[in-house]
C-alpha positions as a Markdown table, in Angstrom:
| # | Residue | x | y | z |
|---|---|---|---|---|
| 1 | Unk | 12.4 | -75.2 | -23.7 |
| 2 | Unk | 15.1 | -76.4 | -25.7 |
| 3 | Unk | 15.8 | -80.5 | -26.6 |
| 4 | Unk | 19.3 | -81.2 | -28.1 |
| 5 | Unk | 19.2 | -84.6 | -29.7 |
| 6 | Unk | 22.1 | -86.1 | -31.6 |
| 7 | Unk | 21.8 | -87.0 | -35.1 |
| 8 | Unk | 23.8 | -90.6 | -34.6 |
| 9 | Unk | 20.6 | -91.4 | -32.0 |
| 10 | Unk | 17.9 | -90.4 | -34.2 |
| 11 | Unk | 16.8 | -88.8 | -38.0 |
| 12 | Unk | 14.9 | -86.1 | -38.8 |
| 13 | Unk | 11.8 | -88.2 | -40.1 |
| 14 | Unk | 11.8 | -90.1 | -36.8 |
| 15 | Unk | 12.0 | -87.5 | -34.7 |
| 16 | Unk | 8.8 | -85.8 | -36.7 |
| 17 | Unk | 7.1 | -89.4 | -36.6 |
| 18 | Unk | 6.9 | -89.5 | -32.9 |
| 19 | Unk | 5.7 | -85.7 | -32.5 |
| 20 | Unk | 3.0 | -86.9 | -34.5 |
| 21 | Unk | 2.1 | -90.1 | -32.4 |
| 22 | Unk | 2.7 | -88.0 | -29.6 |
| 23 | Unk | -0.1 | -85.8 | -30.7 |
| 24 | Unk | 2.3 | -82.9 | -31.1 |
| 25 | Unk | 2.6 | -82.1 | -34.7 |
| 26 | Unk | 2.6 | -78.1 | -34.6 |
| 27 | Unk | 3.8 | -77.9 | -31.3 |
| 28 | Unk | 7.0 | -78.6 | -31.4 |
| 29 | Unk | 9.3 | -76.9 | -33.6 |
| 30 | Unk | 12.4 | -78.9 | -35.3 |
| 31 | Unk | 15.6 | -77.5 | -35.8 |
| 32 | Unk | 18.9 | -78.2 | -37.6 |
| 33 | Unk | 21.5 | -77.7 | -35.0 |
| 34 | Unk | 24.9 | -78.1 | -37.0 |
| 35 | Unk | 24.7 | -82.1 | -38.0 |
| 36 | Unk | 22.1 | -82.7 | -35.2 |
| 37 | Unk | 18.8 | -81.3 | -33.9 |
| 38 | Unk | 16.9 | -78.7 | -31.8 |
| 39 | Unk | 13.5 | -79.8 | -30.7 |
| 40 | Unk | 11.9 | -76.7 | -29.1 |
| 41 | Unk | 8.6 | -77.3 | -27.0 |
| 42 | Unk | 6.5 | -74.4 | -26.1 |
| 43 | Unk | 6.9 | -72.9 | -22.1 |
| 44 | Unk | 4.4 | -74.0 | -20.5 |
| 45 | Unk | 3.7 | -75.8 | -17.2 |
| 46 | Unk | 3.4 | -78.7 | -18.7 |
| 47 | Unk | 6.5 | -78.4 | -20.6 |
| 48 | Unk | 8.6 | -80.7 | -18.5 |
| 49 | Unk | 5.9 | -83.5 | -18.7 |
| 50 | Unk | 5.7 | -82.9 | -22.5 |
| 51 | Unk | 9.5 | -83.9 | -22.8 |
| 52 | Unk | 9.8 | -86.5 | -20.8 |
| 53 | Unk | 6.6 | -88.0 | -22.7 |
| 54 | Unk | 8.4 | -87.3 | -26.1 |
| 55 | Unk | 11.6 | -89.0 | -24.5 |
| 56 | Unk | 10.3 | -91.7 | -23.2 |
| 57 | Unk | 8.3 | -92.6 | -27.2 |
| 58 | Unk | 12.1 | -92.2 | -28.4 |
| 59 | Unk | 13.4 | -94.7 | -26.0 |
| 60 | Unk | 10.1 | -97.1 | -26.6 |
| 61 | Unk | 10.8 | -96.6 | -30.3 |
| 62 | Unk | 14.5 | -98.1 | -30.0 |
| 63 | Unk | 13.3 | -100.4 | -28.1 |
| 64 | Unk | 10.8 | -101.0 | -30.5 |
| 65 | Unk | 7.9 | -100.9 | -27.4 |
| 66 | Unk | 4.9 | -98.8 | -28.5 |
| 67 | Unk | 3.4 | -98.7 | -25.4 |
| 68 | Unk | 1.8 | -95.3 | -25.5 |
């Protein structure tokens, strides 16, 4: 499963930064997708739950909450 995620919300290091201190560093794949990114997630069934956990760092991070 795919993640599109704009380049004005977030950079490259950041978004490897919280894979990492999600515990997902090798899971997740990163892609450039033209002047933004691709995060791709392995299909699993635990795939939605993995996203919403890696959305929910992002949103902590802006709001600069590390509550995980």
């Amino acid at each position: 499963m795919n993640l599109f995620i704009s380049s004005k919300e977030y950079d490259y290091h950041t978004l490897v930064k919280v894979a990492e201190m999600a515990g997902l560093a090798g899971v997740v794949g990163f892609h450039q997708a033209g002047d933004d990114y691709l995060v791709t997630f392995p299909d699993s069934d635990k795939t939605e739950a993995l996203i919403a956990d890696y959305k929910g760092r992002l949103k902590d991070l802006e709001n600069n909450i590390w509550s995980h």
